[in-house]
N, C-alpha and C positions, 0 to 999 in steps of 0.2 A: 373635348366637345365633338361632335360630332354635326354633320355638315346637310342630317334630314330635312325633307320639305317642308317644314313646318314652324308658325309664326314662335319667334321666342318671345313675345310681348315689350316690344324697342322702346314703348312711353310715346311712341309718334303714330299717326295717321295717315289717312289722304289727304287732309286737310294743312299737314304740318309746310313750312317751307323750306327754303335750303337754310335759310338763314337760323329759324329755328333751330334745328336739328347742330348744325357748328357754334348756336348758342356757349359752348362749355367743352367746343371743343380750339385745340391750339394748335395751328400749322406754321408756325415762326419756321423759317429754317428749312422747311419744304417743298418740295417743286411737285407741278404738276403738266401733266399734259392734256389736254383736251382739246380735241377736235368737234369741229362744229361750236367752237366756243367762243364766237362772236354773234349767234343764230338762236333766237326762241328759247328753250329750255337750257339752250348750250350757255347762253351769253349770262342766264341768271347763276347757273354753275360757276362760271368763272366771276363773276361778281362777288358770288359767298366764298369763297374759295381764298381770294386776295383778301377779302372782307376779315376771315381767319387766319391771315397773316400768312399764308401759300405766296409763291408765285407761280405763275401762271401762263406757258408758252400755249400759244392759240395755234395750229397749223391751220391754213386757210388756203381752200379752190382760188379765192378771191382776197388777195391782200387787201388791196386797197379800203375796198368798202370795210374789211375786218377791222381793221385798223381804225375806220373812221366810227366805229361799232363801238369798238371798246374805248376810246379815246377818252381821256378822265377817270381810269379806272388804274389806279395805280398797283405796278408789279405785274403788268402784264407784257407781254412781249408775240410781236406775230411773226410767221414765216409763211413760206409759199408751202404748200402742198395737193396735190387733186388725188382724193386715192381710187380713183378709175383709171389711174396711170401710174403702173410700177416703177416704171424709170423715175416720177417725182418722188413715190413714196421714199426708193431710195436716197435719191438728193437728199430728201428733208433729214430721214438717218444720219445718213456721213454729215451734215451741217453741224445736227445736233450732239452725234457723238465727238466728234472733233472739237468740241467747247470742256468735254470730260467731264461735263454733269453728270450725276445721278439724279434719278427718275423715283419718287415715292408714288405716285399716283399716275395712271394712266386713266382717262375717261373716255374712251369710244363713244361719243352721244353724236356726229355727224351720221348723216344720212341722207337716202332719198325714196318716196313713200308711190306707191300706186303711178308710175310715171308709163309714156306709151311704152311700147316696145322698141329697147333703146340698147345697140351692141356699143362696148370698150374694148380695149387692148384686141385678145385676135379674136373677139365674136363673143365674149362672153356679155351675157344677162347683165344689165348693168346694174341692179338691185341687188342681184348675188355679189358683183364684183364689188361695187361700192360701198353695200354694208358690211360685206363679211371679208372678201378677198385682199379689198385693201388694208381693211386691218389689221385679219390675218400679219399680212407681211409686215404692217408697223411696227406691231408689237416684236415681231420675230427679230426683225433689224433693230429694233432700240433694246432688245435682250441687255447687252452687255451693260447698259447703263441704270437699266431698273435692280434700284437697288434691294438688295438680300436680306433678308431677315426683318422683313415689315412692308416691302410696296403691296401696292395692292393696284389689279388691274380690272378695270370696271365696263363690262360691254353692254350696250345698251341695246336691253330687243325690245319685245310691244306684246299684248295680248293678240297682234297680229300671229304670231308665232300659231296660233289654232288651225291657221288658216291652208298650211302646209306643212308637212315632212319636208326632208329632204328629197329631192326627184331624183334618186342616183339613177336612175335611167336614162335621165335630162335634165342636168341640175341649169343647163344654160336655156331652155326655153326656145328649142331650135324647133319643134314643134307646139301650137295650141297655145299659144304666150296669152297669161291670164294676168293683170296688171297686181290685182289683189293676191293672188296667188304664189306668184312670184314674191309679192313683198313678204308674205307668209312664211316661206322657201328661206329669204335671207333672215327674216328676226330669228325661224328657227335655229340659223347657221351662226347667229351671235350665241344664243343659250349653248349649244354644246360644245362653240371652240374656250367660252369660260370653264366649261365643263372641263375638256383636254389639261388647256392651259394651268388649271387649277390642280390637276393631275401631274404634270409636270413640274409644275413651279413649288411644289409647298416644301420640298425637301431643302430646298434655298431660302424660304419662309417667304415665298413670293405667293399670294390668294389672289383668286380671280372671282367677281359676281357678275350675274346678267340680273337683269331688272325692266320690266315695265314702267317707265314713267308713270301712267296716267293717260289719259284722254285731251290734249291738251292744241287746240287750235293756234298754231304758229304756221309760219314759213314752209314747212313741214307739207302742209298742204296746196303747197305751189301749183302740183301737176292735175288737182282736180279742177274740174269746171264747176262754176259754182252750182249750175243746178242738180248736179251728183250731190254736192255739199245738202241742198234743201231738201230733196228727195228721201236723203240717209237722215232727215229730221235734226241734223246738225246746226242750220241758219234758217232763218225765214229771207223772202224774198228780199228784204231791204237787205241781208247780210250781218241783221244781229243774232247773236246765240240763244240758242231755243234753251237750252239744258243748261246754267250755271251750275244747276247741282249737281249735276253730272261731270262736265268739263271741269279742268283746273285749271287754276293758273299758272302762266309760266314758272315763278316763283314755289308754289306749291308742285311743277311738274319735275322741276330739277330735285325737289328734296332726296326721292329716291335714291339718284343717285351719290349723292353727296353723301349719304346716310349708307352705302352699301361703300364706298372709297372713307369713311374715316370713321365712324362706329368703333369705339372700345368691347361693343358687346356681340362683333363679330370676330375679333382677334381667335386666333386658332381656330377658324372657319373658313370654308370656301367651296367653289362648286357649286352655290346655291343658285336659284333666282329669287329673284324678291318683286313684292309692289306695296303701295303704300306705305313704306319704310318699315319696312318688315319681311323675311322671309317668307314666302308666298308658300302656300298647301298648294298638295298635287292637284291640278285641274278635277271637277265632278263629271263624273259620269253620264249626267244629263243634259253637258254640251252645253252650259253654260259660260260664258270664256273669262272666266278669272282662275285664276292658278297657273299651274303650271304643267303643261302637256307630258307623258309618260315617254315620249318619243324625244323631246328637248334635250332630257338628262339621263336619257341613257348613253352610257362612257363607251359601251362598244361603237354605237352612230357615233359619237364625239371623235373616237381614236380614227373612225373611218376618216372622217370631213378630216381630219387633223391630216392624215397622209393624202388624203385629193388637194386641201387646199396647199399644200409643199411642193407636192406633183404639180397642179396650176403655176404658181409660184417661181417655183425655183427656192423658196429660202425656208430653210426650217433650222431653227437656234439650239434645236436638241438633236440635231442626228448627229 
């Protein structure tokens, strides 16, 4: 099979949920990892997930609330991590490698969206750092444990991805910091290190997907004000949703992902992006922002970000 941009007709939707979609399928015996998986789209993923019989470690900025998040949700288990801070992501590594699990499922769905202008570690963009860079390095340290010949690793970007390239002349936003633009910057930095990764990994039968959620009002939205929210025709004044038809629900926003980490009908695939649980066509021409931008999955941008974000870093599992 091959790994082109284009829908292979999954039997699911926008409309489908996570729960749907692992309808028929069986995770007995499997681990997962997901970050952001106490949060909005995150916390319905890990719900469907144990739901199909996974278990399910949460890494979380914020134990405590995580914990009191998932709490009744059985097979789940939380640890600390903030991935705007290398030194935690590594803790959280050595913790987890030091128990000798293996890893089938990795879900990258933590994030932060349109927030002010905000530096981590030595100055970097914290939108770059915290969607892409900390991942980056998660995945790279939990290498040894993601198991061979079947995991799959799932990073989560947004139709945001339109909104930028990569700025390799300023990927950290030291000049002209544009909040939208930035987050644009990082979702495109999730699509291509799946891109890399998926490059890397498949001779181990290790696949990597990115994916658009959906449109989906959560948590997510923390850093806007809400009259940005009424303005963008997303709430009206009181703060209910203008657009049901448009927006999803949480439940419907995690499908995607769920459906790109366990799908039978993406085995021997990878590299892709998807949305509506399905492999997503290449972005149109007339700037309309569904698909998938030309600049996302191209593998040479990919291999670049791949050696910047190890150069950032310090860790790369394949050199």
């Amino acid at each position: 099979m091959t790994t082109a941009q284009h829908k292979i007709g999954s039997g699911f939707g926008a409309r489908s949920t996570a729960d749907e979609v692992l309808q028929h399928v069986d995770l007995a015996g499997k681990l997962a990892i997901v970050t952001g998986g106490y949060s909005g789209i995150g916390l319905e993923t890990t719900r469907a997930l144990t739901k199909a019989g996974a278990r399910v470690v949460v890494p979380a900025r914020r134990p405590d609330p995580a914990r009191e998040a998932v709490h009744g949700i059985e097979g789940v288990e939380v640890d600390e991590l903030d991935l705007g801070d290398l030194d935690s992501v590594r803790g959280f590594a050595e913790r987890f490698l030091s128990t000798g699990r293996t890893v089938d499922i990795v879900i990258d769905s933590a994030g932060i969206m349109a927030c002010p202008e905000t530096r981590v570690g030595p100055g970097w963009e914290a939108q770059f750092a915290t969607n892409h860079l900390g991942h980056y390095a998660l995945v790279n340290r939990l290498w040894p444990a993601i198991a061979p010949g079947g995991a799959r690793v799932v990073s989560v970007s947004s139709t945001g991805h339109h909104a930028s390239g990569i700025r390799w002349d300023d990927p950290h936003w030291k000049t002209g910091y544009d909040k939208w633009e930035a987050y644009g910057q990082a979702k495109t930095a999730n699509v291509l290190f799946a891109v890399q990764l998926d490059r890397l990994g498949k001779e181990s039968g290790v696949r990597a997907f990115a994916l658009h959620p959906g449109g989906i009002l959560t948590p997510l939205q923390r850093h806007l004000p809400k009259q940005e929210m009424v303005e963008r025709g997303w709430i009206d004044e009181d703060g209910k949703l203008l657009h049901p038809d448009v927006f999803k629900s949480p439940e419907q926003g995690a499908a995607t992902q769920v459906w790109a980490a366990t799908s039978p009908r993406l085995a021997g695939m990878g590299g892709v992006y998807c949305e509506d649980c399905d492999i997503a066509e290449p972005a149109p021409a007339d700037g309309e922002r569904t698909g998938v931008k030309a600049y996302a999955i191209d593998p040479e941008q990919a291999a670049r970000l791949w050696e910047l974000s190890a150069e950032l870093t310090g860790v790369n599992a394949f050199a």
